[in-house]
MDAnalysis code that builds the backbone (N, CA, C; Angstrom):
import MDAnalysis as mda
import numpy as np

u = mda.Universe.empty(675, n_residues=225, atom_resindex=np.repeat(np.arange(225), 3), trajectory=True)
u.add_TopologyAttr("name", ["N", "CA", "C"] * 225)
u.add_TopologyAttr("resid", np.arange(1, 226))
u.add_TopologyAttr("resname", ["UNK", "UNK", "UNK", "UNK", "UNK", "UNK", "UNK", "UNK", "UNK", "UNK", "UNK", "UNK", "UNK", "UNK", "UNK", "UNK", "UNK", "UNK", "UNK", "UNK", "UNK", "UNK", "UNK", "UNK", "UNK", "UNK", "UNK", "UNK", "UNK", "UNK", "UNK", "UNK", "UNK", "UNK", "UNK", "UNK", "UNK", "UNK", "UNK", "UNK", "UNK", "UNK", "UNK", "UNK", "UNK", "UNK", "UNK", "UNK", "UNK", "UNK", "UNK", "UNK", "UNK", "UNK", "UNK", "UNK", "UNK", "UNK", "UNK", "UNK", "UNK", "UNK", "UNK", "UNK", "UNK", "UNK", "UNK", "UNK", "UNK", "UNK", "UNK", "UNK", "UNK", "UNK", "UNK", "UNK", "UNK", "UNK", "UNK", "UNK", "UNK", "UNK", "UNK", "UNK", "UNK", "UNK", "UNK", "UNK", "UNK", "UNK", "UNK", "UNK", "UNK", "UNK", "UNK", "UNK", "UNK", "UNK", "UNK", "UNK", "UNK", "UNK", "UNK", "UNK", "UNK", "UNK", "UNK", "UNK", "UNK", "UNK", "UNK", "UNK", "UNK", "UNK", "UNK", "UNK", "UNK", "UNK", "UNK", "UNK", "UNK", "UNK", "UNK", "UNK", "UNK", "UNK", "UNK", "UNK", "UNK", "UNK", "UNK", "UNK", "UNK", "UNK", "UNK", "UNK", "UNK", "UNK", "UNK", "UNK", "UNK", "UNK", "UNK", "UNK", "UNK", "UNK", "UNK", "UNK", "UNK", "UNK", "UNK", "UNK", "UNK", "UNK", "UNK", "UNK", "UNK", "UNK", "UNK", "UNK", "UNK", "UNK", "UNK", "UNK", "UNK", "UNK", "UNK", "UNK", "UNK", "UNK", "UNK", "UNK", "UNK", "UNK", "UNK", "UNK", "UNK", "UNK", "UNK", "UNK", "UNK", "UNK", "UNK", "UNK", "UNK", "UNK", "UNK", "UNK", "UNK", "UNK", "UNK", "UNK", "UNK", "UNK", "UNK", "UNK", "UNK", "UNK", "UNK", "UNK", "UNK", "UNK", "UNK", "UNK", "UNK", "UNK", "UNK", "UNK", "UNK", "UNK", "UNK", "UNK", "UNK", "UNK", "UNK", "UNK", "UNK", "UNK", "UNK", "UNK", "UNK", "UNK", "UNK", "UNK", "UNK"])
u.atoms.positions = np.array([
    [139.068, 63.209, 89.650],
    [139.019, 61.975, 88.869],
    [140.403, 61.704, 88.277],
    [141.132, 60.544, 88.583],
    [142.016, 60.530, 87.847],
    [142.059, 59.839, 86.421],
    [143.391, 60.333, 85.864],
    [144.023, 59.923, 84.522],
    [142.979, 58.444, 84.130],
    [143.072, 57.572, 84.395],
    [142.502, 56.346, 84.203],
    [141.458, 56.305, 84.334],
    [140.767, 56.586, 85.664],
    [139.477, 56.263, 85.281],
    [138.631, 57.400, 84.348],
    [139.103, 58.840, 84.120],
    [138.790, 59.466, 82.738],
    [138.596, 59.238, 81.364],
    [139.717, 58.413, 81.290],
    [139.737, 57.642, 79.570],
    [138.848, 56.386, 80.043],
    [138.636, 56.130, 80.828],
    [137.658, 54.971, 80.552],
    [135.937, 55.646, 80.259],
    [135.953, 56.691, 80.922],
    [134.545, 57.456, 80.812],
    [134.451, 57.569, 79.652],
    [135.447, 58.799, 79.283],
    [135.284, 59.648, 77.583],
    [135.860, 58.656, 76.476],
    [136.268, 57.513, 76.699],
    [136.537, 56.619, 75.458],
    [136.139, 55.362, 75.546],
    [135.845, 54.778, 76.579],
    [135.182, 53.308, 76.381],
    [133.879, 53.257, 76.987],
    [133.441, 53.761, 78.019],
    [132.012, 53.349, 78.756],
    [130.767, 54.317, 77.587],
    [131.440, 55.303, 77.296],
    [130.085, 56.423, 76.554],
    [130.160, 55.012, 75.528],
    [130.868, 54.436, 74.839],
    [130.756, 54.047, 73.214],
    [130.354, 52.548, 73.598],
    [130.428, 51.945, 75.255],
    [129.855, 50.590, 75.239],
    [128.168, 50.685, 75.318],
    [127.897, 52.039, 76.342],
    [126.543, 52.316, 77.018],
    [125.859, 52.753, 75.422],
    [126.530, 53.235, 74.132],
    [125.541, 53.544, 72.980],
    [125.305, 52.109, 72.563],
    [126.152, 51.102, 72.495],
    [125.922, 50.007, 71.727],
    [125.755, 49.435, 72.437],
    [125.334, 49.030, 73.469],
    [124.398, 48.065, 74.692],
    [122.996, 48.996, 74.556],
    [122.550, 50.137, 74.173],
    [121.116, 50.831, 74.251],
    [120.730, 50.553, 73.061],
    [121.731, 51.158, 71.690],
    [121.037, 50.618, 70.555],
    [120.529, 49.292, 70.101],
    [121.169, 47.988, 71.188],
    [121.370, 46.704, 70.923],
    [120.302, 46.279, 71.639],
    [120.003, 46.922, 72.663],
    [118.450, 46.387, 73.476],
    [117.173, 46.958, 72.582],
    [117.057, 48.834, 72.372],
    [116.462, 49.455, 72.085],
    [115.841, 48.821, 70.486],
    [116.747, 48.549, 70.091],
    [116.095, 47.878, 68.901],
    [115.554, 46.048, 68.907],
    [115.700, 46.021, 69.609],
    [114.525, 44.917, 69.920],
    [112.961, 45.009, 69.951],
    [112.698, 46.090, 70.332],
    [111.301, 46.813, 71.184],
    [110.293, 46.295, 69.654],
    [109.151, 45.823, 70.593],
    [108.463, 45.967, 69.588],
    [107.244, 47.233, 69.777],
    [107.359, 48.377, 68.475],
    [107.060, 49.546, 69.090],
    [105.553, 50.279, 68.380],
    [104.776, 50.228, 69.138],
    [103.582, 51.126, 68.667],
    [103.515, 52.657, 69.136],
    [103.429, 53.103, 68.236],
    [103.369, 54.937, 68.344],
    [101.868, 56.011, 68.162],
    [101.719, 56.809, 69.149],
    [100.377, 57.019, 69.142],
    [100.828, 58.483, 69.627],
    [99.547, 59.525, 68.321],
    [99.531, 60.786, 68.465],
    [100.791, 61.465, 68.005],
    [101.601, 60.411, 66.933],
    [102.727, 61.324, 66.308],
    [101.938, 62.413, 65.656],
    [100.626, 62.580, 65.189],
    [99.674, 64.097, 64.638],
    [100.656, 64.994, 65.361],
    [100.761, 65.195, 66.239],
    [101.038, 66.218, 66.961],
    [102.632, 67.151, 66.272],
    [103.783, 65.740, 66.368],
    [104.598, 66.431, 66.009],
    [104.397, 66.580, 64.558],
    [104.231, 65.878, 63.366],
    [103.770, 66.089, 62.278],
    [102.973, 67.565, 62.003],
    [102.258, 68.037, 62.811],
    [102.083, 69.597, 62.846],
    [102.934, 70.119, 62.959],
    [103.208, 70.372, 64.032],
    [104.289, 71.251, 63.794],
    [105.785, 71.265, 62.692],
    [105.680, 70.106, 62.454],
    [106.945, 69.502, 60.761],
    [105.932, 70.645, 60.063],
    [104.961, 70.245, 59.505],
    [104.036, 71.087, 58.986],
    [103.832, 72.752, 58.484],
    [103.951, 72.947, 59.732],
    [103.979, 74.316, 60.118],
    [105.255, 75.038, 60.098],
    [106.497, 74.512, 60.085],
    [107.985, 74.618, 59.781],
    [108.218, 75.199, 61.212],
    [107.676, 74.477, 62.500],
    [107.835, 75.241, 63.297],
    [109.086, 73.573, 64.280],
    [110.271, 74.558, 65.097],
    [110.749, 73.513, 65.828],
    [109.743, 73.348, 66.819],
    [109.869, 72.239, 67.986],
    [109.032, 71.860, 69.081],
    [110.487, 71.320, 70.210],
    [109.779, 71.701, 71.786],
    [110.441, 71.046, 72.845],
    [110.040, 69.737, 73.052],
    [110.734, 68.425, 72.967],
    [110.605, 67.367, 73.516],
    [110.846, 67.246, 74.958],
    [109.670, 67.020, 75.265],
    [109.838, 66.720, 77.060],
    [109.037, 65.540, 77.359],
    [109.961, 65.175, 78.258],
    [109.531, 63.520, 78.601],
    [110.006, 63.524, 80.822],
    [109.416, 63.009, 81.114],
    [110.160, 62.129, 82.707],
    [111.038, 61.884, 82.348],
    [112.050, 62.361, 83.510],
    [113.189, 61.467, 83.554],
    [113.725, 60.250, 83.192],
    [112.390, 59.559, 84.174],
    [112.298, 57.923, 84.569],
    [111.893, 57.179, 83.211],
    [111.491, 58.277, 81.818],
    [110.982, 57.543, 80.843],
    [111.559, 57.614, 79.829],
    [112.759, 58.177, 80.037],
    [113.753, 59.223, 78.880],
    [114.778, 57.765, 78.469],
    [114.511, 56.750, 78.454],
    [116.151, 55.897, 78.070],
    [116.253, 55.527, 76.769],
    [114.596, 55.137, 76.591],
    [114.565, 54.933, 75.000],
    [114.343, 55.787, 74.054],
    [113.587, 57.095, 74.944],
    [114.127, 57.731, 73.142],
    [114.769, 58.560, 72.789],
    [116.131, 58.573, 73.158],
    [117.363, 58.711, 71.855],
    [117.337, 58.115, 71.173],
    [117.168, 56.343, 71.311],
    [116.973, 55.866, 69.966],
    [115.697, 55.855, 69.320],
    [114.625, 56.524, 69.683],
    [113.470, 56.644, 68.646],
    [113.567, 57.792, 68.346],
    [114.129, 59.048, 68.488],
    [114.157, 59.896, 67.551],
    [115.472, 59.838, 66.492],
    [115.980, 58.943, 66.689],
    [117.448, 58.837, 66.078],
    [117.559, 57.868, 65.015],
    [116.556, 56.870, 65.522],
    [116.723, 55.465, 64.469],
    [115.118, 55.565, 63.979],
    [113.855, 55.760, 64.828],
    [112.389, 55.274, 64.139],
    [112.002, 56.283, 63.704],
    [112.025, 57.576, 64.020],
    [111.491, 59.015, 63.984],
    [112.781, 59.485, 62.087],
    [114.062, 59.054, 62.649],
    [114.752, 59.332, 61.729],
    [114.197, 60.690, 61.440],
    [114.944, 61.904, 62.222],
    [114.138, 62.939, 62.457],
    [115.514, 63.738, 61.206],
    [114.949, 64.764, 60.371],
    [116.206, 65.119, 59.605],
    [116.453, 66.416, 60.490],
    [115.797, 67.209, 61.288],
    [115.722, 68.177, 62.030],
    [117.259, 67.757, 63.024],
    [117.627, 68.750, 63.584],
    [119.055, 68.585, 64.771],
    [118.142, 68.740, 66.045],
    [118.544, 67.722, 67.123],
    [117.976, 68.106, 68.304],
    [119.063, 68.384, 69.332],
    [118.936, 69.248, 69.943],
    [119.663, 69.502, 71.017],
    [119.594, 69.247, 72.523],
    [120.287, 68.469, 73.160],
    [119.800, 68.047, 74.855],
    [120.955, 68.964, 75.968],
    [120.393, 69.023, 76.833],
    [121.139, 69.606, 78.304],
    [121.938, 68.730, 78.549],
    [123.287, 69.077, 78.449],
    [124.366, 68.302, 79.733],
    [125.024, 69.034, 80.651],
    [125.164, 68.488, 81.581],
    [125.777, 69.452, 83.051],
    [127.339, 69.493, 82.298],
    [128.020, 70.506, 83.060],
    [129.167, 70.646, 82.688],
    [130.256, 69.332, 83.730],
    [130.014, 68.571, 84.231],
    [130.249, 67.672, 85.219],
    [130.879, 66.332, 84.663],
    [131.596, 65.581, 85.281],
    [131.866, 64.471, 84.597],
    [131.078, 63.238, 84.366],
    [129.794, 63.120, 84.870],
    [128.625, 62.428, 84.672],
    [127.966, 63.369, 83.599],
    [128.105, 64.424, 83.360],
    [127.599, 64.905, 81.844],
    [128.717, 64.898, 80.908],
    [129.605, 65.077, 81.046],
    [130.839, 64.492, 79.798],
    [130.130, 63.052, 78.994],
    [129.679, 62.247, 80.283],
    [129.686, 60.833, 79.629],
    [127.786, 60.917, 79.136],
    [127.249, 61.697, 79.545],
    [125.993, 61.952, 78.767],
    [125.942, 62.301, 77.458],
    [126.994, 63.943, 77.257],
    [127.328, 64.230, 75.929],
    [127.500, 63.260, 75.288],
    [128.467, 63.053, 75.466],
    [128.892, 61.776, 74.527],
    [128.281, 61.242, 74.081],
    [127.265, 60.270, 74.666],
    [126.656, 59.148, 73.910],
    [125.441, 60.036, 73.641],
    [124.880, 61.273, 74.317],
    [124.194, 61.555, 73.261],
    [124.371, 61.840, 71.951],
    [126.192, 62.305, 71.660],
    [126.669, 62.827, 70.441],
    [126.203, 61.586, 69.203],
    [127.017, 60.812, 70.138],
    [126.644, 59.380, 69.279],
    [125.248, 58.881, 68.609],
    [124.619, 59.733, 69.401],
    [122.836, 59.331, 68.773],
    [122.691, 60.227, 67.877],
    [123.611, 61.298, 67.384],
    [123.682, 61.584, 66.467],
    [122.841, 63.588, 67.553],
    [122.808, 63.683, 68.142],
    [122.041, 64.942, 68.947],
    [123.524, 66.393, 69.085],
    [122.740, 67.202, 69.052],
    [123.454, 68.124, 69.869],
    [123.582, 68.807, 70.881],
    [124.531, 69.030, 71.680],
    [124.801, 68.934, 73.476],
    [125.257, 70.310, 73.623],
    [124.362, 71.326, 74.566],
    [124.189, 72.142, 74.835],
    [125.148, 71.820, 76.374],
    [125.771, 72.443, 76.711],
    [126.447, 72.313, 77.961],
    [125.865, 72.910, 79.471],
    [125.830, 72.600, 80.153],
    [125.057, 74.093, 81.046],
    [123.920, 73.013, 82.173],
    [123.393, 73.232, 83.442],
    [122.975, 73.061, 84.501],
    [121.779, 73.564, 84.513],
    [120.830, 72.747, 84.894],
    [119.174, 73.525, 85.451],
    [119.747, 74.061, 86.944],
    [120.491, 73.899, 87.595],
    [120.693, 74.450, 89.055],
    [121.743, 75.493, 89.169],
    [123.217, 75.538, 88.122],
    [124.057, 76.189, 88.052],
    [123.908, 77.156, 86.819],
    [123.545, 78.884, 86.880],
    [123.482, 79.151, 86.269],
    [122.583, 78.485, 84.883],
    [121.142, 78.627, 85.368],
    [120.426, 77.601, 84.670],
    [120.150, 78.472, 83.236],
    [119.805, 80.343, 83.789],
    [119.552, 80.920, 82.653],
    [120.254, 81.308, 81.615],
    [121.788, 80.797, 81.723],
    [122.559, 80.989, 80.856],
    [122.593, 79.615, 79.657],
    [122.009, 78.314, 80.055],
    [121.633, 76.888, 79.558],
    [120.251, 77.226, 78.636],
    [119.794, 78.090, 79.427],
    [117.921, 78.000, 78.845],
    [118.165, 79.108, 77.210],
    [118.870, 79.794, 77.670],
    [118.905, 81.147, 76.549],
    [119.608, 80.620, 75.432],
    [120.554, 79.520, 75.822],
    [121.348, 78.596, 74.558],
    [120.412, 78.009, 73.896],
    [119.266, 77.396, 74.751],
    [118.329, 76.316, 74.130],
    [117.731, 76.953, 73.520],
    [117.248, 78.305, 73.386],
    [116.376, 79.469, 72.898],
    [116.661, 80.012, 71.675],
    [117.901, 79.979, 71.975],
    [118.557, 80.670, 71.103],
    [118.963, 79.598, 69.764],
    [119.114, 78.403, 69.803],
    [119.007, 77.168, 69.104],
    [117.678, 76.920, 68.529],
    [116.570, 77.013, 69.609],
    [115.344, 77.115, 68.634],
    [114.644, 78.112, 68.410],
    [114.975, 78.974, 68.152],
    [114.682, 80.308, 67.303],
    [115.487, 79.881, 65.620],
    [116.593, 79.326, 65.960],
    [117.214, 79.128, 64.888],
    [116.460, 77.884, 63.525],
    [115.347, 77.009, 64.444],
    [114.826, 75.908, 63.490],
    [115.068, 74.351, 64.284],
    [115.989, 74.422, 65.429],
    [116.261, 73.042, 65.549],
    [115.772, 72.905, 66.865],
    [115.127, 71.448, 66.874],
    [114.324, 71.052, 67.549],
    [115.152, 70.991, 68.951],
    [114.842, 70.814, 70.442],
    [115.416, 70.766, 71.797],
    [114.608, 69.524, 72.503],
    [115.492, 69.208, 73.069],
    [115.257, 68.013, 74.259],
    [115.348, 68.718, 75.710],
    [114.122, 68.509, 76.737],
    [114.406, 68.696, 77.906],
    [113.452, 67.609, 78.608],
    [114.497, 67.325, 79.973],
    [113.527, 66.776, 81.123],
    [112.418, 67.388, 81.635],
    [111.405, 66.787, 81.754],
    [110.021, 67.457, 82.294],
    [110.544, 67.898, 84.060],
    [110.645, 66.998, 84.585],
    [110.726, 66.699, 86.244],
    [111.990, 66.912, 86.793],
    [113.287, 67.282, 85.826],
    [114.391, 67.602, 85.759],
    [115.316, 66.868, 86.176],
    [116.842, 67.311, 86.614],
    [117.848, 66.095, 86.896],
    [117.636, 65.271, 88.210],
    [117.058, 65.836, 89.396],
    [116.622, 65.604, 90.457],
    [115.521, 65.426, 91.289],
    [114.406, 65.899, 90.078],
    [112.972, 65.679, 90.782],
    [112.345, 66.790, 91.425],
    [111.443, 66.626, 92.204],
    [111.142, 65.499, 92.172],
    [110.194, 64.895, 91.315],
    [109.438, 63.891, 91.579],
    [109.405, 62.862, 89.862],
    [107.887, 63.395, 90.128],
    [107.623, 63.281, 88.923],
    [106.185, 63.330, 88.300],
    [105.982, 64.984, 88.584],
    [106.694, 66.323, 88.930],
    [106.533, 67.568, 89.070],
    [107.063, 68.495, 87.647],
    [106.584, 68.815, 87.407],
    [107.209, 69.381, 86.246],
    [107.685, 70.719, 86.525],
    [109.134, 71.487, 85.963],
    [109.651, 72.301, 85.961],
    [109.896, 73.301, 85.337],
    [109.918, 74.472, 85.272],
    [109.631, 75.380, 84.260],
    [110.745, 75.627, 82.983],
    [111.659, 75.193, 83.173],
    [112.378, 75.165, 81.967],
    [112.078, 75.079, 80.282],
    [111.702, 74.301, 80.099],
    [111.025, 74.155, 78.978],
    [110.168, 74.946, 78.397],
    [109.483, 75.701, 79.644],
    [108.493, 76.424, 78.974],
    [108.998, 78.155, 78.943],
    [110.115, 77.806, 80.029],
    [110.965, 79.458, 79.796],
    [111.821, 79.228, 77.733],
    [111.835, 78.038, 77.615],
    [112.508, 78.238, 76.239],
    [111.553, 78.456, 75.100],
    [110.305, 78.099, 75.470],
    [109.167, 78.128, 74.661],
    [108.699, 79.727, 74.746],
    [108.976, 80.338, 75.808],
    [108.900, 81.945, 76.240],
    [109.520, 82.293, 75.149],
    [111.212, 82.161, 75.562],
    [112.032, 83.039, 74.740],
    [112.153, 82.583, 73.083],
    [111.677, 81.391, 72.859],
    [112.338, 81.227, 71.344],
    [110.755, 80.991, 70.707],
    [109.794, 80.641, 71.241],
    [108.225, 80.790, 70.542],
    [107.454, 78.576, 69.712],
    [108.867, 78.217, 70.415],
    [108.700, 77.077, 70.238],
    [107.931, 76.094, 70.786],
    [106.805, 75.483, 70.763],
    [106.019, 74.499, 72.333],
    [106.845, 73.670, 72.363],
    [105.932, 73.139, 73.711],
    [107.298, 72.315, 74.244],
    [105.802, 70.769, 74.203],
    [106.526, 69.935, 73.458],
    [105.831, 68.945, 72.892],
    [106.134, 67.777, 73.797],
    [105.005, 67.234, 74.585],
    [105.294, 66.211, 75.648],
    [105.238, 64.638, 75.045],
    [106.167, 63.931, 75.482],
    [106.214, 62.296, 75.174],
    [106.326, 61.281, 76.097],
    [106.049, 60.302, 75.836],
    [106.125, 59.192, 76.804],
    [106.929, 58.343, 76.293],
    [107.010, 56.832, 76.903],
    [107.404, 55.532, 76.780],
    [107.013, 54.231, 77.979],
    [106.421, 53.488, 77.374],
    [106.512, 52.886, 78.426],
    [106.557, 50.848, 78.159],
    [106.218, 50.183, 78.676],
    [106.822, 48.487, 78.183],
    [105.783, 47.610, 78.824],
    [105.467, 46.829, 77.912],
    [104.708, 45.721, 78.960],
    [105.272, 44.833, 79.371],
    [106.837, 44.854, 79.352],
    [108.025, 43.537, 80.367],
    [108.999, 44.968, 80.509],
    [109.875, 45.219, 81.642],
    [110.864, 46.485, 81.936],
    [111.308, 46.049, 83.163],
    [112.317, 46.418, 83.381],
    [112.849, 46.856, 84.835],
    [112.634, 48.074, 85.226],
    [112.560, 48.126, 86.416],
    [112.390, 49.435, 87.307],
    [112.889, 50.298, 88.372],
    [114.057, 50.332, 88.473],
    [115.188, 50.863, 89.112],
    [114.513, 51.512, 90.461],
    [115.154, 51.157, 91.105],
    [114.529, 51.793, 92.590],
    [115.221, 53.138, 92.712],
    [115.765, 54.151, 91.957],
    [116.051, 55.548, 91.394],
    [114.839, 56.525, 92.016],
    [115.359, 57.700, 92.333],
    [114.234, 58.414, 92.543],
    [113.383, 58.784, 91.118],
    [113.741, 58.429, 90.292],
    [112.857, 59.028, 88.675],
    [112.506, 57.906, 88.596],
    [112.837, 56.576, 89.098],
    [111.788, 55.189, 89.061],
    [112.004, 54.777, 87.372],
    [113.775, 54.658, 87.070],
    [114.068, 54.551, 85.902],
    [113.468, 53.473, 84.915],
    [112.665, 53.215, 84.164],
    [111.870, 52.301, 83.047],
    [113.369, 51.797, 82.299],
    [113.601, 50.523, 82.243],
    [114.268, 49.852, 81.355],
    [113.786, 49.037, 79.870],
    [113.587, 49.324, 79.095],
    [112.447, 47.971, 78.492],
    [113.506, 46.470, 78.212],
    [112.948, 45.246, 78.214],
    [113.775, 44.088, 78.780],
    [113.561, 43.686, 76.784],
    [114.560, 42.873, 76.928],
    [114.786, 42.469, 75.542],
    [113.060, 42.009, 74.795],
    [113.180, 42.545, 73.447],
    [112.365, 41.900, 72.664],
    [110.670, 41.932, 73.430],
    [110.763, 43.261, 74.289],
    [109.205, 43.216, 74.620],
    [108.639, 44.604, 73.227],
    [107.006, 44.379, 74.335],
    [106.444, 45.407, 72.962],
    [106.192, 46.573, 73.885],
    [107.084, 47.909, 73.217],
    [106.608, 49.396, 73.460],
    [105.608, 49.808, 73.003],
    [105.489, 51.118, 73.798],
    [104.603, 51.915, 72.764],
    [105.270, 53.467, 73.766],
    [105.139, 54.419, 72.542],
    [105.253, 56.148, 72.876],
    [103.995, 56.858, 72.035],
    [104.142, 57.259, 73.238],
    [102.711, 58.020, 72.973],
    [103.471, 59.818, 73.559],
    [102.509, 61.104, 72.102],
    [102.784, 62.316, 72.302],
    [101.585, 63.099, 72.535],
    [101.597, 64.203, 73.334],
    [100.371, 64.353, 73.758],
    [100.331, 65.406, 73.391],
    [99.688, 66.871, 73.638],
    [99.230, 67.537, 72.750],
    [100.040, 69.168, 73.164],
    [100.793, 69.817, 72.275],
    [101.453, 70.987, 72.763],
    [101.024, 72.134, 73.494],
    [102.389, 72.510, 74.208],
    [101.861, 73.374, 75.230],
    [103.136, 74.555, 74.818],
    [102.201, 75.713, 74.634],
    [103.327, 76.868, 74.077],
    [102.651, 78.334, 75.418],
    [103.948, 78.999, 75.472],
    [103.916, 79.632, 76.576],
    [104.569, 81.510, 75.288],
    [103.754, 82.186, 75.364],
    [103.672, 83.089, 74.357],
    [105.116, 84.017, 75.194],
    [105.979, 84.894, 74.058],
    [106.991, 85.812, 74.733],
    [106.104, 87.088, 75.519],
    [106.297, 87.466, 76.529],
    [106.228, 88.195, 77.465],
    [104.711, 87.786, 78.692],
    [104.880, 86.621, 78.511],
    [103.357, 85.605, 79.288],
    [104.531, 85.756, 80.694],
    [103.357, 86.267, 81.616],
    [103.963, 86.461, 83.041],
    [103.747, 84.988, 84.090],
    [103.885, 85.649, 85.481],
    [104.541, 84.267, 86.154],
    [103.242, 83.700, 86.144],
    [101.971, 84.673, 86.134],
    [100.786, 83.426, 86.513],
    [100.644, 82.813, 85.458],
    [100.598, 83.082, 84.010],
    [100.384, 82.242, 83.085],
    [101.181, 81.139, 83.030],
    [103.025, 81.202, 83.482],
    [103.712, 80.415, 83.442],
    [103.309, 79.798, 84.220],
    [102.909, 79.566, 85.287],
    [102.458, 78.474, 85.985],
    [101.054, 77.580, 85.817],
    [100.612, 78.763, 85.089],
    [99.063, 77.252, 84.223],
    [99.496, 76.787, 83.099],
    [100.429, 77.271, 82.660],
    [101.488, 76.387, 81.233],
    [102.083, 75.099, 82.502],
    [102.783, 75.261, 83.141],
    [103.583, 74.634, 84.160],
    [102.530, 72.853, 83.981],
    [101.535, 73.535, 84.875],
    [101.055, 72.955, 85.271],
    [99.494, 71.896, 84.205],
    [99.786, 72.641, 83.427],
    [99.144, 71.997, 82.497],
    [99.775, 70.585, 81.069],
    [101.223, 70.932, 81.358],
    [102.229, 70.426, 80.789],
    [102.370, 69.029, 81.169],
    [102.681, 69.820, 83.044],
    [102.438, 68.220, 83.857],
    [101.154, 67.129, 83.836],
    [100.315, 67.883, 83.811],
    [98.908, 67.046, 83.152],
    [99.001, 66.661, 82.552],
    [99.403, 66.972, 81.481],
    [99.383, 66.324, 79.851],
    [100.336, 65.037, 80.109],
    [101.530, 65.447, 81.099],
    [102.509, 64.372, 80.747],
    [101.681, 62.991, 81.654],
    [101.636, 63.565, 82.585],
    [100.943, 62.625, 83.689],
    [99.422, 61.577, 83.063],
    [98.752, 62.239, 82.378],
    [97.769, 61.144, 81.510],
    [98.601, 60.930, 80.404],
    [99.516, 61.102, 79.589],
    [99.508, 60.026, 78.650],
    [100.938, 58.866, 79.137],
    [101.258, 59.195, 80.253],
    [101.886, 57.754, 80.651],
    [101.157, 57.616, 81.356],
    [100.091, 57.718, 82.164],
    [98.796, 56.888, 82.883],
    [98.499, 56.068, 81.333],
    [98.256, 56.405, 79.868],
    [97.965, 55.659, 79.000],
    [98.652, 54.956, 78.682],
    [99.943, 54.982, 78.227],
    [101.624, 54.360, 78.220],
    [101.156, 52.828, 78.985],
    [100.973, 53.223, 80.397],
    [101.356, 52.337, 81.496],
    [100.018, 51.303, 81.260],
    [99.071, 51.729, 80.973],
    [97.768, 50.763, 80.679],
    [97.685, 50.325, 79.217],
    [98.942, 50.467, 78.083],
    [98.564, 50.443, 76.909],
    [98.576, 48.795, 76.621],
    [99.263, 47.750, 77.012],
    [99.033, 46.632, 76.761],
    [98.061, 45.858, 78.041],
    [97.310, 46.110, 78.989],
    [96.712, 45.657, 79.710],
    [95.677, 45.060, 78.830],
    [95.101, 45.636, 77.744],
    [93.935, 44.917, 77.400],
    [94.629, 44.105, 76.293],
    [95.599, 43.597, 76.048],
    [96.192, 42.829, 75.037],
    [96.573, 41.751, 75.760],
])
């Protein structure tokens, strides 16, 4: 990459792409369903994994940043890559903290950071279906951090009754100015320290369930309106 088009990444596109998201994102008109969930665990003084789809992940940085106004630190995955430089970034800007590190490169050295962060109290962000998919499969990451640090990994949605829809393999959700959202959280899934591979895989797979009906609900939430 050269000189030029670098400073345009790390100094102008991260700081246009926060204020073109915050500038749409707050338009939304937004209904929220089954925040109970994380409110337990606030409760309980326990952190939680946020996991969401890929394809559903655009809006909430700004709902845990601006509606959630979460006082907790959350932490998200960025590849060490120059398409994650410009992720950091504007996640920095949402006010998050950026764990550096790859689900494919040396993934367990990324997961043990995230672990090791929430053992400490602060909440983590991960993709359900991961950087590449494929979409609607869920991946064990999340629940290897829920292994090592004792944290669940707390599933969310988003979804719009006006959006664009990116022909992306994660089938990226845009929401279009001034429509009405809604996020919906569904109910935690914790994977106990020393739970072996078969359990990890009915955590796995039960995770994906969870995620998979409550954006089946997401996606039907204004049909009857």
């Amino acid at each position: 990459m050269n000189k030029i088009k670098y400073f345009m990444l790390r100094h102008l596109a991260a700081p246009m792409a926060y204020a073109l998201l915050w500038l749409l994102c707050a338009t939304v008109r937004l209904r929220v369903e089954g925040v109970e969930h994380e409110q337990a665990l606030d409760r309980e003084g326990k952190p939680g994994i946020i996991c969401s789809w890929h394809g559903r992940l655009l809006y909430l940085p700004y709902f845990f940043s601006a509606v959630r106004r979460k006082s907790h630190i959350i932490d998200v995955l960025a590849s060490p890559s120059h398409d994650g430089e410009f992720v950091a970034r504007v996640s920095a800007m949402f006010g998050y903290g950026v764990v550096r590190g790859s689900s494919y490169k040396n993934p367990r050295t990324a997961l043990r950071e995230l672990a090791r962060r929430a053992a400490q109290g602060r909440w983590q962000g991960i993709i359900a279906d991961g950087s590449r998919g494929p979409i609607f499969v869920a991946q064990p990451g999340s629940l290897m951090v829920s292994r090592l640090s004792g944290a669940p990994a707390l599933p969310v949605t988003a979804s719009f009754d006006r959006c664009w829809t990116l022909r992306s393999w994660d089938r990226m959700v845009i929401p279009k100015p001034f429509c009405r959202g809604v996020v919906i959280y569904g109910q935690p899934v914790s994977l106990a320290p020393g739970g072996g591979r078969e359990e990890m895989e009915l955590k796995i797979r039960e995770l994906e369930r969870t995620l998979l009906n409550i954006t089946q609900q997401a996606d039907g939430y204004f049909a009857k309106s």
